[in-house]
C-alpha positions in Angstrom: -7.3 2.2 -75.8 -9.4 5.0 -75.2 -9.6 6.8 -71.6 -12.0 5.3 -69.7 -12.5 8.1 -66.7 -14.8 10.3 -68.6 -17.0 7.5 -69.2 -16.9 6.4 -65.4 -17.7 10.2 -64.0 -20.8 10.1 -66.4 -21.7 7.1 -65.0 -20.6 8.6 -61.4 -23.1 11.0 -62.2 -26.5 9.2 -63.3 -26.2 7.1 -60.1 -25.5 10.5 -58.1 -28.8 11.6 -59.7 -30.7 8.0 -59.6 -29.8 8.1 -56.0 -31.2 11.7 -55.5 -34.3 10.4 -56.9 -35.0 7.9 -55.2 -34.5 9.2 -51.7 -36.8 12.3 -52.2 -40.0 11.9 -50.3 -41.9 13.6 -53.4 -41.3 14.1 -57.1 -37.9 16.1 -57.7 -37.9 19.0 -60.8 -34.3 18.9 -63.1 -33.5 22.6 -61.3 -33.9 20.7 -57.8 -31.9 17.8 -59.4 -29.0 20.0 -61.0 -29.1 22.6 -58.0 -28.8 19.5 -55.4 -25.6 18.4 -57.5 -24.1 21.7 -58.3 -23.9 20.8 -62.2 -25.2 22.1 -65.2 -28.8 22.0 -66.1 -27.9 20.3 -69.7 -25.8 17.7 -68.3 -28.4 16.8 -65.5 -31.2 16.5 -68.7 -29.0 14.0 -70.7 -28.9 11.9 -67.7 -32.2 11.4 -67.1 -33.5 11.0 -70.7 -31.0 8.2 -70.3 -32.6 6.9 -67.2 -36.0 7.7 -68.1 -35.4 5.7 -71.4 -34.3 2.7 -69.2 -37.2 2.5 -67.5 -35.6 3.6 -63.7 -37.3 7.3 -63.4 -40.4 8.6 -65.1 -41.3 12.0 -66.1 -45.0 13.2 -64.6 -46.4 15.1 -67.8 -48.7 17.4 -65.7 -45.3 19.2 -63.9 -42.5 17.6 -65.9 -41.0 16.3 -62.1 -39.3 13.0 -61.9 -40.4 10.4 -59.9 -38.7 6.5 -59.6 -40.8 3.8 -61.1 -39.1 1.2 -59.0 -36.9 -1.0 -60.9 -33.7 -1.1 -58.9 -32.5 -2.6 -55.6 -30.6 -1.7 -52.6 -31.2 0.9 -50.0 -34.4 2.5 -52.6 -36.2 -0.4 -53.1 -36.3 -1.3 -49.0 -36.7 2.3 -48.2 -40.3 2.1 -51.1 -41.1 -1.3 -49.6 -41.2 0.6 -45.8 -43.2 3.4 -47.1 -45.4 0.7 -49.0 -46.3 -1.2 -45.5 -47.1 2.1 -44.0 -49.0 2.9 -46.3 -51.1 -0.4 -46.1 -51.2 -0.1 -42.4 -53.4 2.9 -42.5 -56.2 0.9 -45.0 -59.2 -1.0 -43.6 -59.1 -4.8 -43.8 -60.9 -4.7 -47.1 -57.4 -2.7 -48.0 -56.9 -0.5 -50.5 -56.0 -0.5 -54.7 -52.5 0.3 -56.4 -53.2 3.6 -56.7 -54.3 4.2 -53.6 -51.6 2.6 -51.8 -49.2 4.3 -54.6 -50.8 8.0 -53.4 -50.8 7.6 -49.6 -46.9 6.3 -49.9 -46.1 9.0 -52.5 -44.9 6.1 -54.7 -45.5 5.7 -58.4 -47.9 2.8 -59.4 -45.5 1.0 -61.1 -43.1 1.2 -58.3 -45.9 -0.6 -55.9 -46.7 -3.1 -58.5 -43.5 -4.2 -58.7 -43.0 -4.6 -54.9 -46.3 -6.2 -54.4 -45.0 -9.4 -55.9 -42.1 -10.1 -53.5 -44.0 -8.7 -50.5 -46.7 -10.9 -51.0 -44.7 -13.8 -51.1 -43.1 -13.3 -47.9 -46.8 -13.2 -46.6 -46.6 -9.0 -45.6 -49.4 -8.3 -47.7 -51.7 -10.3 -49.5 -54.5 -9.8 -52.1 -58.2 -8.9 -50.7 -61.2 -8.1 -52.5 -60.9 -6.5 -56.4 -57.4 -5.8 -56.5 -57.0 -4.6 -53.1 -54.4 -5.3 -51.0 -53.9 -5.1 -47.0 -51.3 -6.4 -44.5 -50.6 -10.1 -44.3 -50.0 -12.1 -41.3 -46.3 -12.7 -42.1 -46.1 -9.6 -40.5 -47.1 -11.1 -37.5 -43.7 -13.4 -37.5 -41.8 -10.4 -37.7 -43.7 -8.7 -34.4 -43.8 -11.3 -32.6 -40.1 -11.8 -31.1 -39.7 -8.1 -31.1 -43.0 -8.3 -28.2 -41.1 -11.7 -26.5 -37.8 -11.1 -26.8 -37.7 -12.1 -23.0 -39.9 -13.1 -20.9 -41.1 -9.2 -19.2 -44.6 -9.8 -19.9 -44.7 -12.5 -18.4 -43.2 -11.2 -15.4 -44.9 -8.2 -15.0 -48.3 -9.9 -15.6 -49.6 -10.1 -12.5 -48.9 -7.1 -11.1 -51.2 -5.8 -14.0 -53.7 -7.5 -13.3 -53.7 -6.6 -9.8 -53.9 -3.2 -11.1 -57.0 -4.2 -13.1 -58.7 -5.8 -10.1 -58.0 -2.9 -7.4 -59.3 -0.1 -9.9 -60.8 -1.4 -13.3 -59.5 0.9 -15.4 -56.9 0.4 -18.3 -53.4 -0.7 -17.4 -51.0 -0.9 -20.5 -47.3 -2.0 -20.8 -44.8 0.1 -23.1 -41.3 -0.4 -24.8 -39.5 2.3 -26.5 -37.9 1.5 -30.2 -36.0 5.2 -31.2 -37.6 8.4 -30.1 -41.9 6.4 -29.9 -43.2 3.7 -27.5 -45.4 1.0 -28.8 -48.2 -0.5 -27.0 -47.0 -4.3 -26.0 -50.2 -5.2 -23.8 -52.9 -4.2 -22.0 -55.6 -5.3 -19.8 -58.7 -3.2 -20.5 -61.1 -1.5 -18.1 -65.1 -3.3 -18.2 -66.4 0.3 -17.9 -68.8 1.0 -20.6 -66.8 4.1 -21.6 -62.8 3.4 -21.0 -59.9 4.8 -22.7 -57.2 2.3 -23.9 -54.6 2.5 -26.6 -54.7 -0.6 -29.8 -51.9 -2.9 -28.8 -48.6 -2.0 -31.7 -49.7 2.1 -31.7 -47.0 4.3 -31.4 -46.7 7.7 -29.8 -43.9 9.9 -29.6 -42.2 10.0 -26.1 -42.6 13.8 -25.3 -46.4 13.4 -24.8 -48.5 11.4 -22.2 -47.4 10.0 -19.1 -46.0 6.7 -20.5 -43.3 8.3 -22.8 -42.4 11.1 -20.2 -42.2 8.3 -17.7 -38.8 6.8 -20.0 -37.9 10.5 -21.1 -37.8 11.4 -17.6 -35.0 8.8 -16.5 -32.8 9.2 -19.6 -29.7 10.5 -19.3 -29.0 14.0 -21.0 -28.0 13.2 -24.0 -30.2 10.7 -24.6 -33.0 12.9 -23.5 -31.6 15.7 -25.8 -31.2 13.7 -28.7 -34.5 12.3 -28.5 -36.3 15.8 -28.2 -34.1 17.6 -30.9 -35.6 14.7 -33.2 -39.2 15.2 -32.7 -38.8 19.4 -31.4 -39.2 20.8 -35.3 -41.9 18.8 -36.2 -43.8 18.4 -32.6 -43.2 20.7 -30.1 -44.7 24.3 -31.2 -43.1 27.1 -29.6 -39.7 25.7 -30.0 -38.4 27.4 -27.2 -40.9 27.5 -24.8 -42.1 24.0 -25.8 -39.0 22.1 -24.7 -38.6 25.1 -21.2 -42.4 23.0 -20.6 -41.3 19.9 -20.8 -37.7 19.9 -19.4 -39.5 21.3 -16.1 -42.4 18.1 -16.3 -39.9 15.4 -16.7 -38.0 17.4 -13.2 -41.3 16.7 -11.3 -41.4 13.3 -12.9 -38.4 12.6 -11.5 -39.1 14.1 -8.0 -42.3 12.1 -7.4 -42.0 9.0 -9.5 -44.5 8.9 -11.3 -45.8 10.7 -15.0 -49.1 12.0 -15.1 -50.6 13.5 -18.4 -54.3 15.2 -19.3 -55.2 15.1 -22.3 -51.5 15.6 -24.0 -52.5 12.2 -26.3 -56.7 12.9 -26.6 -58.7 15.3 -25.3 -60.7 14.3 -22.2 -58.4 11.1 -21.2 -55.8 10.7 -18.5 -53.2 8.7 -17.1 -50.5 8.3 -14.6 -47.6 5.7 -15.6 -43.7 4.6 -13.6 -41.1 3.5 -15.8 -40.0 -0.3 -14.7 -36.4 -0.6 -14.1 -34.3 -3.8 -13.6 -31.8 -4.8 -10.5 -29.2 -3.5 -12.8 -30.9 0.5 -13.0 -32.3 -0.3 -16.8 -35.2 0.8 -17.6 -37.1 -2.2 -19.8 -40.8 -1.1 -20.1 -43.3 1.4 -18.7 -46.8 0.5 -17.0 -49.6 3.1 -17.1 -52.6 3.0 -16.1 -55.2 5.3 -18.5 -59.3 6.3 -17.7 -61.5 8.9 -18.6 -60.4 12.7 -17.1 -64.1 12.6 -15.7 -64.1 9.6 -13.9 -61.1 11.0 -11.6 -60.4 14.4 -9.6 -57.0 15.8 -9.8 -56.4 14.5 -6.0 -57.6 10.7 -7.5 -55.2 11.1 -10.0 -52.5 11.6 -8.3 -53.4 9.1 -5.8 -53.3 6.7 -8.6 -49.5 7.6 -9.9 -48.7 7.0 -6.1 -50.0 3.4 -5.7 -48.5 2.6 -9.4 -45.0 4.3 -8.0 -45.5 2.1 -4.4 -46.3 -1.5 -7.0 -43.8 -0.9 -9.4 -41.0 -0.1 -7.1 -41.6 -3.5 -5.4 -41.4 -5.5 -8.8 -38.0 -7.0 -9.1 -37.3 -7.8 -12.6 -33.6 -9.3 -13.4 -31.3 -7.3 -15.2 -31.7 -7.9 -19.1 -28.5 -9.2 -20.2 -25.9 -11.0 -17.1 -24.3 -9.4 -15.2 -20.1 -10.1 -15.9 -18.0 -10.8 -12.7 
């Protein structure tokens, strides 16, 4: 019987670059390929005229880069099927062709044909107009106990729309899900011009006064971890950026409240108080948002003080029992 090893480490090897492919965020060139895997060039190019003539990667003739087409499963194929919603989220509700939704989730067409199927059947997208596609209301299933996984809106209702009724400007409720808080709720102001936020947006928490308002009461690590994850991309200056905020998230702390102008878009403002349970967790933040010309800086801060004075007297139950 012939020795079977050499035959395993080749096939070691064509998943090592199969998997290579398919986690790069753009097509991947056979130097990037062979360079990444610290083997020859040659060896690397029999392996993916093997793959290529099974169908799993594809050569782009314009720049000879390879690109997966889609046809396995596993961590891949969720990680395209991600990048496909995303990409559908951003299109109109008239939605948007293969090739559109193939460009925007730097996906090859093939690849988003072949999810299309499946995702349509489980209702997260579905067919509109001339071969477009857009998001389907099966996505709405999957929301939906993420926004009542207990019963916070409820409880914090009414002191929202006390909110509303004393000033008539936007009050919004936030959750945090990694280093971004989402938009759960919000009661908007009946001003003709009014600045409020489309309920499921997501910011990231180192700008405006709702995500400083949770950064602010993290611990350290937590705060660190969460700014080292954004602070490349985000925060200009690197240095400086982070000595800025460090030292707003302090006065946060010292008087209650987060305030913000125009950190999210230019010309709005908004004060907001992280809402904290009997137990000291912190399980949403309330802000309330208006236009920056509608308030002074003395009537802004007047505002974070009577959201600081409501909040504090909400007494919410701790999330999970207490034990003892």
């Amino acid at each position: 019987m012939s020795d079977p090893t050499p035959q395993l480490r080749t096939l070691s090897r064509a998943l090592d670059v199969l998997e290579l492919i398919e986690s790069s965020s753009a097509p991947i060139s056979l130097s990037e390929l062979a360079k990444a895997m610290d083997e020859s060039t040659p060896i690397v190019f029999r392996i993916l005229q093997t793959l290529e003539a099974r169908g799993y990667i594809r050569r782009r003739p314009e720049d000879k880069r390879y690109s997966h087409t889609g046809r396995s499963t596993g961590t891949g194929a969720v990680r395209r099927a991600v990048m496909l919603l995303r990409s559908a989220a951003g299109s109109s509700f008239a939605g948007s062709s293969v090739d559109e939704l193939a460009e925007k989730a730097v996906l090859e067409p093939a690849a988003v044909a072949e999810l299309l199927g499946t995702l349509e059947q489980e209702k997260l997208l579905e067919p509109a107009a001339q071969g477009r596609w857009r998001l389907g209301y099966g996505l709405m299933e999957l929301v939906q106990p993420f926004l009542n996984s207990d019963d916070l809106i409820q409880q914090v209702r009414p002191l929202m729309e006390s909110l509303h009724a004393r000033t008539d400007e936007t009050v919004s409720l936030f959750r945090r899900a990694g280093e971004r808080q989402f938009v759960v709720t919000a009661i908007p102001s009946s001003k003709p011009i009014r600045y409020m936020l489309d309920i499921g947006s997501s910011f990231p928490l180192h700008l405006g006064a709702a995500g400083k308002a949770e950064l602010a009461l993290m611990s350290a690590a937590d705060q660190h971890r969460c700014l080292e994850a954004i602070m490349d991309e985000q925060i200009p200056e690197r240095s400086d950026g982070l000595a800025r905020i460090l030292e707003d998230l302090a006065e946060t702390r010292r008087r209650g409240y987060a305030m913000s102008m125009g950190e999210r878009i230019e010309g709005a403002c908004s004060v907001a108080v992280a809402l904290r349970d009997r137990a000291g967790e912190v399980r949403a933040v309330m802000g309330l948002m208006m236009p920056a010309f509608r308030v002074t800086s003395a009537e802004l801060t007047a505002l974070g003080e009577l959201l600081a004075r409501e909040v504090q007297a909400l007494q919410l139950p701790p999330h999970w029992p207490l034990q003892g």
